[in-house]
N, C-alpha and C positions, 0 to 999 in steps of 0.2 A: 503698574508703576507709572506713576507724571512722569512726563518730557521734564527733562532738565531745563531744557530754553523753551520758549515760546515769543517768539515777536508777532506783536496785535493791537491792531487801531483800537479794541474795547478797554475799558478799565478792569481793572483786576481788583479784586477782594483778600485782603492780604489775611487774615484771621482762614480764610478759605484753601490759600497759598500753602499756609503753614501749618493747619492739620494734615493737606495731604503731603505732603513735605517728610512727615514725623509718619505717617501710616501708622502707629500703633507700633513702633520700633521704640524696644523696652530696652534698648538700650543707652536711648538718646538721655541726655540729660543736660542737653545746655540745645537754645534753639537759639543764634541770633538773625537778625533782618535789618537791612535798610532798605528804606524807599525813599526816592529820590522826586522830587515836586517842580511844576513851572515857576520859578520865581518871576514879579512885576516887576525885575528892575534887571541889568547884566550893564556892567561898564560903564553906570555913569545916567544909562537911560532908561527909562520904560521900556515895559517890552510889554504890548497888546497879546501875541500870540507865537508859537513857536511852533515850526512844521520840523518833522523828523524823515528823513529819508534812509533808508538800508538797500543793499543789495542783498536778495533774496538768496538762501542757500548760502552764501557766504558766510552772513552776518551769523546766521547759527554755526556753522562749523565752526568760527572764529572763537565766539561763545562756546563752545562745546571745547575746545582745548585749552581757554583759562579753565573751564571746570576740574578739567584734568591735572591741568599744570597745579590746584591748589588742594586737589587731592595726593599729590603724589606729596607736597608740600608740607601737607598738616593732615593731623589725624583726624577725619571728618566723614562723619558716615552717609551724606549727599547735598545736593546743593541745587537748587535752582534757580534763574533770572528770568526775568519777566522785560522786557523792554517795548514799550510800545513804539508805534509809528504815526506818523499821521501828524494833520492840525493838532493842535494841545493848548490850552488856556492857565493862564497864571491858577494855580491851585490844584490843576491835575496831578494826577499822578506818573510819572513815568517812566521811572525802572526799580525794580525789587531784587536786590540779592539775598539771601536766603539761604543759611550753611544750618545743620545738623551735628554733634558730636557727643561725645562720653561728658567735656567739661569746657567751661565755660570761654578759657584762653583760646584755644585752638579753632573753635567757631566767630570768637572777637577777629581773629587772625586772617582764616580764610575768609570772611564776609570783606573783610576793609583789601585785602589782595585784590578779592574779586572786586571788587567796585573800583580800585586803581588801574588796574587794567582795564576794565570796563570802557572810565573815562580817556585813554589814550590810547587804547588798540582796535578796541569793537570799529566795523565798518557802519558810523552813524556819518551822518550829513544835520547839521542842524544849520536853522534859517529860523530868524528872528524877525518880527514887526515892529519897527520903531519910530519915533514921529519924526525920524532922518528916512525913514524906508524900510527896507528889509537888507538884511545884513547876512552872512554865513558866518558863524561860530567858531573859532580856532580852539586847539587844545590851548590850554594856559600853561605856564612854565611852571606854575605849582602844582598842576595835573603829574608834569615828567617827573618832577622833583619827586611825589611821591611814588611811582610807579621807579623809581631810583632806588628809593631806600630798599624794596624787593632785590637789589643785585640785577634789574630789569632795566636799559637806556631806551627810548622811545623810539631807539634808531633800529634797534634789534629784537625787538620782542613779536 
């Protein structure tokens, strides 16, 4: 069986991701994903490049108990994220959430859970390159807003 989490300086292969995701489980019948990209632009400015920082060990158990928290959540037969680290260039790729289930709602469900939590809990550090400098990335208040609508406050999750 795949690692539910993996955090990795490499690109990932999402079509790769999600056959092994699915193994041949004949019960699946709804696969959803998102993957998440550098965008050239955050708050107004460019943005040449984006560094990712985690704490090791953390950052996965952290991820490993939203996985949990959206299995107990929603009926979902596995799930995995993919989150890299490292320098990253406008058009990389760099996080994939990735939910399995019987129908389509409860994979829409658990995939957007997992990427709300993702964006306000996971232990990431992000650092931006802009023609002001380099900058650190805060959560945004529409980040908590959605991780809200879950019954989740950013203060407590």
């Amino acid at each position: 069986m795949t690692a539910r989490v993996s955090i990795q300086t490499e690109d990932f292969d999402l079509g790769a991701e999600l056959d092994a995701l699915r193994q041949g489980d004949k019960r699946v019948g709804a696969v959803c994903s998102f993957v998440g990209t550098v965008r050239d632009r955050n708050d107004g400015l460019s943005v040449s490049s984006m560094e990712l920082e985690h704490y090791p060990g953390m950052t996965e158990k952290s991820i490993e108990a939203m996985i949990d928290e959206a299995c107990a959540r929603f009926d979902i037969f596995a799930a995995r994220v993919v989150h890299r680290v490292g320098l990253l260039q406008p058009l990389d790729q760099v996080v994939m959430v990735a939910v399995t289930s019987a129908h389509r709602g409860e994979s829409f469900q658990a995939c957007e859970f997992l990427m709300d939590y993702l964006k306000t809990q996971a232990p990431f550090w992000k650092k931006e390159q802009t023609p002001e400098g380099a900058r650190w990335v805060d959560a945004r208040v529409s980040d908590d807003a959605a991780l809200a609508k879950w019954g989740i406050s950013a203060g407590n999750a």
